[in-house]
C-alpha positions as CSV (number, residue, x, y, z in Angstrom):
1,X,-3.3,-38.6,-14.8
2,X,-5.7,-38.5,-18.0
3,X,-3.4,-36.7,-20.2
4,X,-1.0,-39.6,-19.9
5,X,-3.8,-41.9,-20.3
6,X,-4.5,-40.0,-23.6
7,X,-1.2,-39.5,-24.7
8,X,0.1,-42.9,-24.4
9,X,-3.5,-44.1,-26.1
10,X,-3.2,-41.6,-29.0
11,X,0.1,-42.8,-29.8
12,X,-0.7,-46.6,-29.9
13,X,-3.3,-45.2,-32.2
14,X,-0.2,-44.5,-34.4
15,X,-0.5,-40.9,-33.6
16,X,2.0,-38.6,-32.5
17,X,1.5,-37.4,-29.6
18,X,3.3,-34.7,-27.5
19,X,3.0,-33.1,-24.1
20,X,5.6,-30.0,-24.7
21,X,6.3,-29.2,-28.4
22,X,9.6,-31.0,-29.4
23,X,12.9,-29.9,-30.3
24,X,13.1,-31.3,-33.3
25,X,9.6,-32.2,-34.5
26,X,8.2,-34.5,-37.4
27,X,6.2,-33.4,-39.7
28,X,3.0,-34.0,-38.5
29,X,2.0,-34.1,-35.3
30,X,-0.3,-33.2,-31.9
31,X,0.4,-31.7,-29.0
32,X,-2.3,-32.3,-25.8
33,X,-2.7,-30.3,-22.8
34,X,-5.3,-30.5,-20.0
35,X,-6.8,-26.6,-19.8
36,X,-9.2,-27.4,-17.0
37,X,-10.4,-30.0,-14.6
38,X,-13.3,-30.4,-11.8
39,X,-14.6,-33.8,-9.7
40,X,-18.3,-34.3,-8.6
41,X,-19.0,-37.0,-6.1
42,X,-15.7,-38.6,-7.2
43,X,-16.1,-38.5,-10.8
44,X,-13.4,-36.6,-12.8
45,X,-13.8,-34.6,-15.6
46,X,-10.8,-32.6,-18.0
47,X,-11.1,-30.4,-20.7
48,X,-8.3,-31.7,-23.1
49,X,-6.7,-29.3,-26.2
50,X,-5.3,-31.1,-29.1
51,X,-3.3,-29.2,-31.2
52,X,-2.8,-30.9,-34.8
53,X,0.7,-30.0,-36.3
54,X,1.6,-30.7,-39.9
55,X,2.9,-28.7,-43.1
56,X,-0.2,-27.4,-44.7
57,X,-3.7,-26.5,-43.7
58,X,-5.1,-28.9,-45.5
59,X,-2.9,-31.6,-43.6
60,X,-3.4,-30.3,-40.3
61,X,-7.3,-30.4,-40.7
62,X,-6.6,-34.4,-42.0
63,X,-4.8,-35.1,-39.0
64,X,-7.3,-33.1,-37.0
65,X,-10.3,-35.5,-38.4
66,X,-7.3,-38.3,-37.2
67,X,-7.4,-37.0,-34.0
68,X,-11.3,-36.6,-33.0
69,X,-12.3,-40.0,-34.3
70,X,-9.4,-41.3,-31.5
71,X,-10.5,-39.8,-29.1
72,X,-14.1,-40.8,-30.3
73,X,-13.3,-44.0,-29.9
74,X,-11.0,-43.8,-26.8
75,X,-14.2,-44.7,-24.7
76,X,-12.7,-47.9,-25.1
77,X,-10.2,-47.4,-22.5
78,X,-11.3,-48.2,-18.9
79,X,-10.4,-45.3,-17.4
80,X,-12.6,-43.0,-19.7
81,X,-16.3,-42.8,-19.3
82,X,-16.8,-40.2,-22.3
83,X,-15.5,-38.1,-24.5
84,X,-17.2,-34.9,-26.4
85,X,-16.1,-32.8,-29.1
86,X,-16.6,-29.6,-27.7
87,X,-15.6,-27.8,-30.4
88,X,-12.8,-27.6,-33.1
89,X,-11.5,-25.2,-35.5
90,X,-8.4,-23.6,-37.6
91,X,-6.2,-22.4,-34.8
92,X,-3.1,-21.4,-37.3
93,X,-0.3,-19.6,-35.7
94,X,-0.1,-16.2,-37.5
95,X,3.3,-15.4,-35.7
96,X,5.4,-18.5,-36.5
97,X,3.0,-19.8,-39.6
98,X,2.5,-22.8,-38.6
99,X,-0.4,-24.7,-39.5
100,X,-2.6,-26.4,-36.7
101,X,-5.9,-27.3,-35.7
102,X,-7.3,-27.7,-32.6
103,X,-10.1,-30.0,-31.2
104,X,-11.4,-29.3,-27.8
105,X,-12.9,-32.7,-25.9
106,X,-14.9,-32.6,-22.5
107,X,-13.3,-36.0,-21.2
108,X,-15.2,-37.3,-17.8
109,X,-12.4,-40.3,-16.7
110,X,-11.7,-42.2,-13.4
Protein backbone atom coordinates (compact mmCIF):
# COMPACT_ATOMS: atom_id res chain seq x y z
CA UNK A 1 0.00 0.00 0.00
CA UNK A 2 2.01 3.23 -1.05
CA UNK A 3 0.78 5.43 1.53
CA UNK A 4 2.30 3.20 4.11
CA UNK A 5 5.30 2.93 1.99
CA UNK A 6 5.42 6.84 2.30
CA UNK A 7 4.42 7.28 5.60
CA UNK A 8 6.81 4.90 7.25
CA UNK A 9 9.63 6.53 4.73
CA UNK A 10 8.75 10.11 5.63
CA UNK A 11 9.08 9.42 9.09
CA UNK A 12 12.58 7.63 9.05
CA UNK A 13 13.28 10.89 7.27
CA UNK A 14 12.64 12.36 10.79
CA UNK A 15 9.39 13.67 9.68
CA UNK A 16 6.14 13.45 11.14
CA UNK A 17 4.01 11.74 9.47
CA UNK A 18 0.21 11.03 9.96
CA UNK A 19 -2.53 9.15 8.25
CA UNK A 20 -5.67 10.69 10.30
CA UNK A 21 -4.95 13.96 12.16
CA UNK A 22 -3.99 13.10 15.88
CA UNK A 23 -5.57 13.65 19.06
CA UNK A 24 -3.15 15.39 20.46
CA UNK A 25 -0.74 16.65 17.82
CA UNK A 26 2.92 18.21 17.93
CA UNK A 27 3.63 21.11 16.74
CA UNK A 28 4.69 20.50 13.51
CA UNK A 29 3.60 18.02 11.42
CA UNK A 30 2.12 16.20 8.00
CA UNK A 31 -0.72 14.48 7.31
CA UNK A 32 -0.70 12.17 3.81
CA UNK A 33 -3.61 10.84 2.09
CA UNK A 34 -3.92 8.98 -1.26
CA UNK A 35 -6.71 11.17 -3.39
CA UNK A 36 -6.62 8.96 -6.44
CA UNK A 37 -5.05 5.94 -7.98
CA UNK A 38 -5.08 4.09 -11.59
CA UNK A 39 -2.80 0.86 -12.99
CA UNK A 40 -1.68 0.54 -16.64
CA UNK A 41 -0.29 -2.80 -17.79
CA UNK A 42 0.47 -3.46 -14.14
CA UNK A 43 2.10 -0.35 -13.19
CA UNK A 44 0.60 1.69 -10.26
CA UNK A 45 0.25 5.13 -10.04
CA UNK A 46 -1.24 7.42 -6.72
CA UNK A 47 -1.75 10.92 -6.39
CA UNK A 48 -0.54 11.59 -2.75
CA UNK A 49 -1.72 15.02 -0.62
CA UNK A 50 0.64 16.13 2.03
CA UNK A 51 -0.60 18.44 4.36
CA UNK A 52 2.26 20.38 6.37
CA UNK A 53 1.03 21.32 9.92
CA UNK A 54 2.94 23.68 12.10
CA UNK A 55 2.29 27.10 14.15
CA UNK A 56 2.89 29.73 11.68
CA UNK A 57 2.84 30.20 7.96
CA UNK A 58 6.07 30.77 7.66
CA UNK A 59 6.84 27.29 9.47
CA UNK A 60 4.33 25.36 7.59
CA UNK A 61 5.91 26.49 4.16
CA UNK A 62 9.55 25.34 5.93
CA UNK A 63 8.27 22.05 6.62
CA UNK A 64 6.50 22.05 3.33
CA UNK A 65 10.10 22.62 1.37
CA UNK A 66 10.97 19.55 4.20
CA UNK A 67 8.47 17.58 2.80
CA UNK A 68 8.90 17.81 -1.22
CA UNK A 69 12.66 17.39 -1.15
CA UNK A 70 11.57 13.74 0.79
CA UNK A 71 9.61 12.83 -1.36
CA UNK A 72 12.14 14.10 -4.11
CA UNK A 73 14.38 11.87 -3.00
CA UNK A 74 12.06 8.88 -2.01
CA UNK A 75 12.94 7.38 -5.55
CA UNK A 76 15.32 5.78 -3.53
CA UNK A 77 12.98 3.29 -2.22
CA UNK A 78 12.36 0.18 -4.37
CA UNK A 79 9.02 0.28 -4.54
CA UNK A 80 8.72 3.83 -6.11
CA UNK A 81 9.65 4.46 -9.71
CA UNK A 82 8.90 8.40 -9.46
CA UNK A 83 7.70 11.02 -7.86
CA UNK A 84 6.43 14.59 -9.25
CA UNK A 85 5.55 17.67 -7.69
CA UNK A 86 2.40 18.27 -9.15
CA UNK A 87 1.75 21.23 -7.55
CA UNK A 88 1.89 23.01 -4.04
CA UNK A 89 0.58 25.83 -2.40
CA UNK A 90 -0.84 27.79 0.99
CA UNK A 91 -3.80 25.61 1.82
CA UNK A 92 -4.52 27.46 5.35
CA UNK A 93 -7.64 26.46 7.04
CA UNK A 94 -9.70 29.72 7.41
CA UNK A 95 -12.27 27.86 9.80
CA UNK A 96 -9.95 26.44 12.50
CA UNK A 97 -6.77 28.85 11.54
CA UNK A 98 -4.56 26.55 11.27
CA UNK A 99 -1.62 26.92 9.17
CA UNK A 100 -0.71 24.26 6.42
CA UNK A 101 0.64 23.71 3.18
CA UNK A 102 0.04 21.22 0.82
CA UNK A 103 2.19 19.57 -1.80
CA UNK A 104 0.54 17.33 -4.35
CA UNK A 105 2.99 14.41 -5.89
CA UNK A 106 2.01 12.05 -8.88
CA UNK A 107 3.76 8.87 -7.36
CA UNK A 108 3.93 5.84 -10.07
CA UNK A 109 5.17 2.76 -7.43
CA UNK A 110 5.02 -1.17 -7.66
Amino acid sequence: MIEKIIYDYLNDQGIAAFMQKPKNPPSEYVLLEKTGSSRTNYINSATIALQSYADSLYSAALLNEEVKRAMDDSVVLDEICSASLNSDYNFTDTTTKEFRYQAVYDVTHY
